[in-house]
C-alpha positions in Angstrom: -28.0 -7.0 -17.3 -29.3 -7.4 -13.8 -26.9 -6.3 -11.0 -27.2 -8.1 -7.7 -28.7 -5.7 -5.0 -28.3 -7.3 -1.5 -30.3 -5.6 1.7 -27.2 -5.7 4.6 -29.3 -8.4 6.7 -29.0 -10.6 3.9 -25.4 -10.7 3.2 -23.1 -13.8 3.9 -20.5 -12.9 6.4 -17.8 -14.7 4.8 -15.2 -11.6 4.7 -15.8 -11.1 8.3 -14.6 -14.9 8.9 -12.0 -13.9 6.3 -10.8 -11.0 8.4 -10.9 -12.2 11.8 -8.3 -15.3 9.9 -6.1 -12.4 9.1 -6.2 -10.2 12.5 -5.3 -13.8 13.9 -2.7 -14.6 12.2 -1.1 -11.1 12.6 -1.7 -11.4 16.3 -0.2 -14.9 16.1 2.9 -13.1 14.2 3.4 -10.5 16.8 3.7 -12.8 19.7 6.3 -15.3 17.9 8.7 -12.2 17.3 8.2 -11.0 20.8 9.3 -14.1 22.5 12.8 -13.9 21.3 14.9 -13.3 24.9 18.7 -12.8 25.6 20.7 -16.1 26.4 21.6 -17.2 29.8 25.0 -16.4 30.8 27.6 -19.2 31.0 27.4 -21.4 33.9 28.7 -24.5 35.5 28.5 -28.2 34.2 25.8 -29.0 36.7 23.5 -26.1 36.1 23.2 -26.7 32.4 22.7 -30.3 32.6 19.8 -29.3 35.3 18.6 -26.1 33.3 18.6 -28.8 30.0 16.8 -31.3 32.0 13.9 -29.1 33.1 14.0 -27.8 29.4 13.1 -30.9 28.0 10.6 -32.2 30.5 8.6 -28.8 29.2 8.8 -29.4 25.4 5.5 -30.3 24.1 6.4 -34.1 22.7 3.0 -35.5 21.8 1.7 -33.6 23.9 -2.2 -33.8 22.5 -1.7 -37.8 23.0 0.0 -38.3 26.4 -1.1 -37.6 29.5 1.7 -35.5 31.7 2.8 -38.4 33.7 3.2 -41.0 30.9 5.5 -37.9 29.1 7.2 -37.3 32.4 7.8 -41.2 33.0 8.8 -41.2 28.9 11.3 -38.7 29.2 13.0 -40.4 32.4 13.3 -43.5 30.6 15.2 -41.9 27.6 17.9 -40.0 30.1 18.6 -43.3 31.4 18.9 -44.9 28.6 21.1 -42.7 26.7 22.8 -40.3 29.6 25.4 -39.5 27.2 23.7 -38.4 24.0 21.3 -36.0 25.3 24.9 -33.3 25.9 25.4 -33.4 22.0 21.4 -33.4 21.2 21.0 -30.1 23.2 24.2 -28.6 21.5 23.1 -29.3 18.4 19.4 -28.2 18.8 20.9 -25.2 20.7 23.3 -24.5 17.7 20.3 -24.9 15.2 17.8 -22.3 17.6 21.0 -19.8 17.7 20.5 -20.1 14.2 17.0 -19.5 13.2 16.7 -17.2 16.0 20.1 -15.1 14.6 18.1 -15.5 11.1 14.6 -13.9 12.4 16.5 -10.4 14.1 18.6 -10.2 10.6 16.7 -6.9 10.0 15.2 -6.9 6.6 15.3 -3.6 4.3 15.9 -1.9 7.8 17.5 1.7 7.0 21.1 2.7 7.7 21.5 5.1 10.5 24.6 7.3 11.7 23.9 10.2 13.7 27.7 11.8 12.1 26.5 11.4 8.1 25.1 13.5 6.5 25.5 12.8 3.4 23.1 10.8 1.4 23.7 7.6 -1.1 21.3 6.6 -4.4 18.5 4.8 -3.6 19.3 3.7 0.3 16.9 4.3 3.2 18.5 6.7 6.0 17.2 7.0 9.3 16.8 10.1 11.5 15.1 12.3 13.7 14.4 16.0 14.7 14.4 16.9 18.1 12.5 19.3 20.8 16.2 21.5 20.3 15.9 21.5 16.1 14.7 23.1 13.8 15.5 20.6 10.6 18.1 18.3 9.7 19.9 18.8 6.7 21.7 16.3 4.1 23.5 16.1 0.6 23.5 14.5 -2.4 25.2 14.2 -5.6 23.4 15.0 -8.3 24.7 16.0 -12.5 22.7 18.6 -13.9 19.3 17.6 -15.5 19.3 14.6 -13.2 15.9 13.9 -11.9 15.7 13.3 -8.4 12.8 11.2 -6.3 12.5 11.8 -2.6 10.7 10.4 0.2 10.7 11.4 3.7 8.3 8.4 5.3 7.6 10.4 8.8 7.3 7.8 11.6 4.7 8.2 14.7 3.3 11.8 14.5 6.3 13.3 12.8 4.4 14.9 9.8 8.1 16.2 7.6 8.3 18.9 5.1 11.0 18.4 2.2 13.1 21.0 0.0 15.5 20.3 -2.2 17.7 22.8 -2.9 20.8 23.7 -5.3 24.6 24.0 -3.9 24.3 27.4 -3.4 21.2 27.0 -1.4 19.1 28.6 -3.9 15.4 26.3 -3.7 14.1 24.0 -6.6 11.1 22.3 -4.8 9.4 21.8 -2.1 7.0 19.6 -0.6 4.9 19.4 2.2 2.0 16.2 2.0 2.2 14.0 -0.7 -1.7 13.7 -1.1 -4.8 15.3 0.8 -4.4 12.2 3.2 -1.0 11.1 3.3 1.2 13.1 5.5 4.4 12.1 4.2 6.5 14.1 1.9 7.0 12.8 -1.8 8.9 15.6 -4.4 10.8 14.6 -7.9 12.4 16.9 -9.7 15.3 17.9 -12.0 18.8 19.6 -10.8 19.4 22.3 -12.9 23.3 22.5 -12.1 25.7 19.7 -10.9 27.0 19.3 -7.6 26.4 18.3 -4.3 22.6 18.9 -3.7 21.0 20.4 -0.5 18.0 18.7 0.8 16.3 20.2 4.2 13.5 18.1 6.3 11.6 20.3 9.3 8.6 19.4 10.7 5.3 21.4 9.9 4.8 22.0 13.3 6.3 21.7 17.0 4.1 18.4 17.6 5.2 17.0 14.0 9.0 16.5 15.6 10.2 12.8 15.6 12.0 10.3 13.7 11.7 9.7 10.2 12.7 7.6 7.0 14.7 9.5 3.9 15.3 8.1 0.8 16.5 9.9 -2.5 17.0 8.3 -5.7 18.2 9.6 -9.7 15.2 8.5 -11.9 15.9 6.7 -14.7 14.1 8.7 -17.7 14.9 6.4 -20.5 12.4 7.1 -24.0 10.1 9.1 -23.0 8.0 8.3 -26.2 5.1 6.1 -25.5 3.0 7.2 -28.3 1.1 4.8 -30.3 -1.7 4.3 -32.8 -3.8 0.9 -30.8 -6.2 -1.6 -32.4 -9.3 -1.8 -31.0 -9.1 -4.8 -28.3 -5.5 -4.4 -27.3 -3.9 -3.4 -24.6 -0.3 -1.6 -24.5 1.8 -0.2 -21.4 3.2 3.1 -21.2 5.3 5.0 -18.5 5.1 8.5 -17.1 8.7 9.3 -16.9 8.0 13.2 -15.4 5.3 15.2 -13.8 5.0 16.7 -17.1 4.7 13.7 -19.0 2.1 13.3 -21.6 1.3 10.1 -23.9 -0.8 10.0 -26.6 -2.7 7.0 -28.5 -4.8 6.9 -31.2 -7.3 4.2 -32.3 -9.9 4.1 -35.5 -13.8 4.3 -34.3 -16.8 3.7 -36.7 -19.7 5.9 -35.9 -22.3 4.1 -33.6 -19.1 2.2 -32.1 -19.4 2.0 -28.4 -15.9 1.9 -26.9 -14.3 1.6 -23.7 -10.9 2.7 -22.7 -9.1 1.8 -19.3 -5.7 4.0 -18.2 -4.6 1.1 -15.1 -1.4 2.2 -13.2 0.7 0.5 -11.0 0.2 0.9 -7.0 0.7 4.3 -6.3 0.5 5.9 -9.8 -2.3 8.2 -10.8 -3.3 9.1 -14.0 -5.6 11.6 -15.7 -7.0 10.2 -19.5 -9.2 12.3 -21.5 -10.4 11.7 -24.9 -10.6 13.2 -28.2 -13.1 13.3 -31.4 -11.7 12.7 -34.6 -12.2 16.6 -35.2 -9.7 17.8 -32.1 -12.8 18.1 -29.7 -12.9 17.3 -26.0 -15.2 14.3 -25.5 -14.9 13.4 -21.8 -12.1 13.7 -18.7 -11.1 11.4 -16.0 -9.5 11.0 -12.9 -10.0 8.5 -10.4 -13.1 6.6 -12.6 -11.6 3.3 -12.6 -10.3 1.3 -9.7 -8.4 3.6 -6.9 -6.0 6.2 -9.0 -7.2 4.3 -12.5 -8.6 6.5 -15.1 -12.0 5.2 -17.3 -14.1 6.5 -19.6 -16.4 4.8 -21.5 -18.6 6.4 -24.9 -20.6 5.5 -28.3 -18.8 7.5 -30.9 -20.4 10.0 -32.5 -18.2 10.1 -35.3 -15.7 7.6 -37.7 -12.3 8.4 -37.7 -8.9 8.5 -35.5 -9.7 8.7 -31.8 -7.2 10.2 -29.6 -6.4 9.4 -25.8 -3.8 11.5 -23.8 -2.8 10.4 -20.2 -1.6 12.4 -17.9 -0.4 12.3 -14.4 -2.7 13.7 -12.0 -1.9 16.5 -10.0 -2.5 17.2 -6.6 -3.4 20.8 -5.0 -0.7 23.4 -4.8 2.6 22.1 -4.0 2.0 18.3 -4.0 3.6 15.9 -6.6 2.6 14.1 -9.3 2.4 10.0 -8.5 4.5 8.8 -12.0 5.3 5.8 -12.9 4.3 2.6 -15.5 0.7 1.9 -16.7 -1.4 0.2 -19.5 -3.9 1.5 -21.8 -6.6 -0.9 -23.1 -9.3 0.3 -25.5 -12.2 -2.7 -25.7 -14.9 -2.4 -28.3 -18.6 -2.1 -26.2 -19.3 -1.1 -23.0 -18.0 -3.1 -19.5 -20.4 -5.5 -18.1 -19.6 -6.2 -14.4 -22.7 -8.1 -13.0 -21.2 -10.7 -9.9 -22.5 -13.3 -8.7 -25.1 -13.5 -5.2 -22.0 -15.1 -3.3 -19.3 -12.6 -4.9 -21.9 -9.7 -4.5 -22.0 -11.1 -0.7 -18.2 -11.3 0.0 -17.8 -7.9 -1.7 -20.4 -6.2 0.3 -19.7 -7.8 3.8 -16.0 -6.9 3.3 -16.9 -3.4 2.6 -19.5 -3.2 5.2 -17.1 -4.4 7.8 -14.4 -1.5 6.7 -16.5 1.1 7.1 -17.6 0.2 10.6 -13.7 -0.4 11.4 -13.5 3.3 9.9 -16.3 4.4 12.2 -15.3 3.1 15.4 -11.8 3.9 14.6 -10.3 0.1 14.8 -7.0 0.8 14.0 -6.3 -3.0 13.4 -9.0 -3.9 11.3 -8.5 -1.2 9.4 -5.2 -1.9 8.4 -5.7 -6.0 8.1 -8.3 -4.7 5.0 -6.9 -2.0 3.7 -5.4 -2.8 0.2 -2.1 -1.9 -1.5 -3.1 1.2 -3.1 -5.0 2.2 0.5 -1.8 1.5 2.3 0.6 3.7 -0.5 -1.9 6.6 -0.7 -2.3 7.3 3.1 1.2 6.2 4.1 0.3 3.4 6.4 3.0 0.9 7.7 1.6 -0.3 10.6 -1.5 0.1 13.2 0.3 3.3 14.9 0.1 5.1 11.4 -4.0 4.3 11.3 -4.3 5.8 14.7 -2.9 8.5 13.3 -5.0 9.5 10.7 -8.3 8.2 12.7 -9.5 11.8 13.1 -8.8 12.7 9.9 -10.9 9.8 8.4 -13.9 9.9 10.9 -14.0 13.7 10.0 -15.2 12.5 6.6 -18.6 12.2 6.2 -19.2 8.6 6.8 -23.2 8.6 6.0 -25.9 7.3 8.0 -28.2 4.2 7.8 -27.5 2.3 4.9 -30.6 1.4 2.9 -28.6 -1.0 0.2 -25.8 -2.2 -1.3 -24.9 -2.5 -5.1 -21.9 -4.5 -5.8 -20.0 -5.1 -8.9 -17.6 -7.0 -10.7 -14.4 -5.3 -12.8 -14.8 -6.4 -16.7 -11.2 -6.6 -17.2 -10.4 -7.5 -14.1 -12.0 -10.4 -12.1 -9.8 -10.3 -8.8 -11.3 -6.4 -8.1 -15.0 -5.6 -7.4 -16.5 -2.5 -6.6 -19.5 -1.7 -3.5 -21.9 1.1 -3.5 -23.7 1.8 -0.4 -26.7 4.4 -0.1 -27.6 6.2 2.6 -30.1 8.2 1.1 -31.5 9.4 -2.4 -28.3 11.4 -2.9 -26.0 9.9 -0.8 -24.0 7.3 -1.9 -20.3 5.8 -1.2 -18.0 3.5 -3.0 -15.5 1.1 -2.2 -13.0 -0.1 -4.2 -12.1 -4.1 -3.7 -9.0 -6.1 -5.0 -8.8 -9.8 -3.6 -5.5 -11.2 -2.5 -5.1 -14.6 -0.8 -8.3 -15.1 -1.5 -9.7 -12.6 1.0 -11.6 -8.8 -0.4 -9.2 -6.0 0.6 -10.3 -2.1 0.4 -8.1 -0.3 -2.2 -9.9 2.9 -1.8 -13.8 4.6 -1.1 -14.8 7.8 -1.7 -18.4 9.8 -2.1 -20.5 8.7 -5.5 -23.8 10.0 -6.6 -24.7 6.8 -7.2 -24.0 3.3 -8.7 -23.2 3.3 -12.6 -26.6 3.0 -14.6 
C-alpha cells in the first residue's frame, strides 16, 4: 500500500478556495440579517406616494441590462400608464416584505427568559445572567427519585459557569465545573436519590467569569440498558451508553492468525473507551480517542481461536468532569484498514488542514470557526466567532510545532467522507488532524499531538 506523501509547496489549494466560499457566504449572511430596520411611521397621502415613488425608481429592475436613464425613463412610462395600480402593487409587496421580514426575526430555538422564574421546565433552554452584585443564581426542578438528570449551562461571552445539583434539603449530589480540558461550559448528569423539587446552583468560577448564560435540564430516558451481544465478524451493531457507568460487552469468534479490526464510532459529542479481550480473560489492547475525534479503534492479528470480547466504555474526563454518553456502533471487520487516498483527496485533505492550523496560529477567529467540524464545535463549546476568541489563548498555548517538513494524509476505511492529516515538524514531532467533509468542503473535527503517521 503506498500512502500519498505531499511536500506543502506541492498541494492544490482547493480547500482554501473552499473556505474563502464559506467565510463569504457567512459574511453575505450577516449583512442580510443586519439590514432589517424599523418601519416609517404613518404619514400623509402625499408622502407615501412620494416615499413609494423614490422607492421604486431605486429597485434594481434589470439593472445589469439598462443603462440608469433608459430604467428611469422605463419606470416613468409605467406610472403614467397605470397611476392607479402602482397604490395596490406597493400594498401588496409591502404586505408580502412585512411578511418575510416578520418570518426572519421569528427567533428560532431562542431560550425563554423571565428574570421572576425560577423554576425550571424538562428539556427547555432558560436564559440568565449573574451580575457584578451576585454571587450565583439558583433554580428548581422536579425530579422522582432515581430520575437521571442532564444539565447544561452553555456560558455566553467570558462567563465560564460552575453547576451543582443539589437535593431538597440542600444536601449536594454533583458538581461540575468544565465539561472537558477545553470546553468551558458546564455539562453534569446524574441520578436524584429522593423526589422532590431539586436545587440546582450556577456561580461563576471567578469574578471575570460573570455574565449571561444558557441552562437547560432534562430527565434522561434510560430505557434497556442491555446492549450486549455476541457479533459476526463483518457486522456492525449500535449500542447506547445510557449512564456514566455504563458498560457493553460483545463478543465475536477469532481463528488464530485472524487479523481483525474493531471500530467503537459515537455520535457527535459521545466518547467512548473500547478495550479488548483474549479468549482466555487477558487484556489485549485499550483505546481512547484512536479513531476519528472521540472514536475508539483498535486493530490486532489474534493470537489465539476462540470468543473475543470487546467492552466500551464511556470515557472519563479528569476529576470532576462528566462522562459524554450517548448512542454508538460497534463494527468488527475481518483484516486490517486500508486508507490510501488519492493525490487530489490527499491534496484537499492536506491544504484544508494546513490552512486550520495557520487560522489556529494567527488566532483567525473566523476561519477557525468556518472549518471547524461538528465534533470540534461540541467539544470546545463554540457557537459563534466570539466563543473562538475566547479560547485563542488557550489554543496558541498548545504547542503548535514548527516548520513542517511533510504531510501524510489518509483516507477512513469505513468511512469515505472522513480523512485523516499528519504533519511533521521533526523526527518526533508530529500532529494530526481529523477531517469529515460536508457540503463538499474538508472540515477539522479534531487535531491533537501523534508520534507519527500509522505504519
Amino acid at each position: 500500500m503506498s500512502t500519498p506523501m505531499l511536500q506543502i509547496s506541492e498541494r492544490v489549494p482547493r480547500a482554501v478556495v473552499g473556505l474563502l466560499l464559506v467565510v463569504a457566504l457567512l459574511a453575505v449572511g450577516m449583512v442580510a440579517c443586519s439590514d432589517d430596520s424599523p418601519e416609517q411611521a404613518e404619514q400623509q397621502t402625499e408622502q407615501e406616494a412620494v416615499a413609494q415613488t423614490q422607492q421604486e425608481q431605486s429597485q434594481p429592475i434589470d439593472a445589469s441590462e439598462q443603462p440608469q436613464s433608459e430604467q428611469t425613463t422605463q419606470q416613468e412610462a409605467q406610472q403614467v400608464a397605470q397611476p392607479e395600480a402602482q397604490p395596490e402593487q406597493s400594498d401588496a409587496q409591502q404586505a408580502e416584505a412585512e411578511e418575510q421580514t416578520t418570518e426572519q426575526a421569528e427567533p428560532t430555538d431562542d431560550p425563554a427568559s423571565d428574570a421572576d422564574r425560577d423554576t425550571l421546565n424538562d428539556g427547555e433552554r432558560f436564559s440568565s445572567s449573574i451580575g457584578p452584585d451576585e454571587t450565583e443564581k439558583q433554580f428548581k426542578f422536579q425530579a422522582a427519585t432515581g430520575a437521571w438528570l442532564r444539565i447544561f449551562v452553555d456560558g455566553k461571552g467570558g462567563m465560564d459557569p460552575i453547576v451543582t445539583l443539589l437535593q431538597p434539603d440542600g444536601t449536594e449530589i454533583a458538581v461540575n465545573d468544565d465539561l472537558s480540558t477545553t470546553n468551558r461550559d458546564s455539562l453534569l448528569i446524574a441520578q436524584v436519590p429522593v423526589e422532590g423539587l431539586q436545587l440546582i446552583r450556577v456561580q461563576p468560577f471567578d469574578s471575570n467569569s460573570l455574565g449571561d448564560f444558557i441552562i437547560e435540564v432534562q430527565t434522561l430516558t434510560i430505557g434497556n440498558d442491555d446492549d450486549n451481544a455476541i457479533m459476526a465478524v463483518g457486522a456492525s451493531t449500535d449500542g447506547r451508553l445510557n449512564t456514566p457507568g455504563d458498560v457493553d460487552v460483545f463478543e465475536f469468534q477469532a481463528e488464530e492468525g485472524q487479523q481483525v479490526f474493531v471500530l467503537v464510532d459515537g455520535d457527535t459529542g459521545v466518547d467512548v473507551f473500547a478495550q479488548v479481550f483474549q479468549p482466555d480473560g487477558n487484556l489485549l489492547q485499550i483505546d481512547d480517542d484512536g479513531g476519528h475525534g472521540l472514536d475508539s479503534e483498535i486493530y490486532f492479528t489474534a493470537d489465539a481461536a476462540g470468543l473475543w470480547r470487546v467492552e466500551v466504555w464511556p470515557a472519563s474526563n479528569k476529576a470532576g468532569q462528566r462522562q459524554l454518553i450517548g448512542a454508538y456502533r460497534i463494527t468488527v471487520e475481518d483484516g486490517l484498514p486500508t486508507s490510501a487516498v488519492n493525490e487530489a483527496v490527499a491534496s484537499d485533505l492536506a491544504g484544508a488542514a494546513l490552512t486550520f492550523l495557520q487560522a489556529l496560529r494567527d488566532g483567525d477567529s473566523a476561519t477557525i470557526l468556518a472549518l471547524a467540524g461538528p465534533e470540534a464545535l461540541t467539544i470546545w463549546g463554540w457557537d459563534d466567532a466570539g466563543d473562538v476568541g475566547r479560547d485563542i489563548r488557550k489554543i496558541q498555548s498548545i504547542d503548535l510545532g514548527g516548520e513542517i517538513l511533510q504531510s501524510v494524509s489518509y483516507g477512513d476505511v469505513l468511512h469515505p467522507a472522513r480523512g485523516r492529516v499528519y504533519f511533521q515538524f521533526s523526527e518526533t514531532d508530529w500532529m494530526r488532524f481529523e477531517l469529515i467533509q460536508l457540503g463538499g468542503h474538508w472540515l477539522v473535527d479534531d487535531w491533537a499531538h501523534s508520534i507519527g503517521p500509522p505504519s
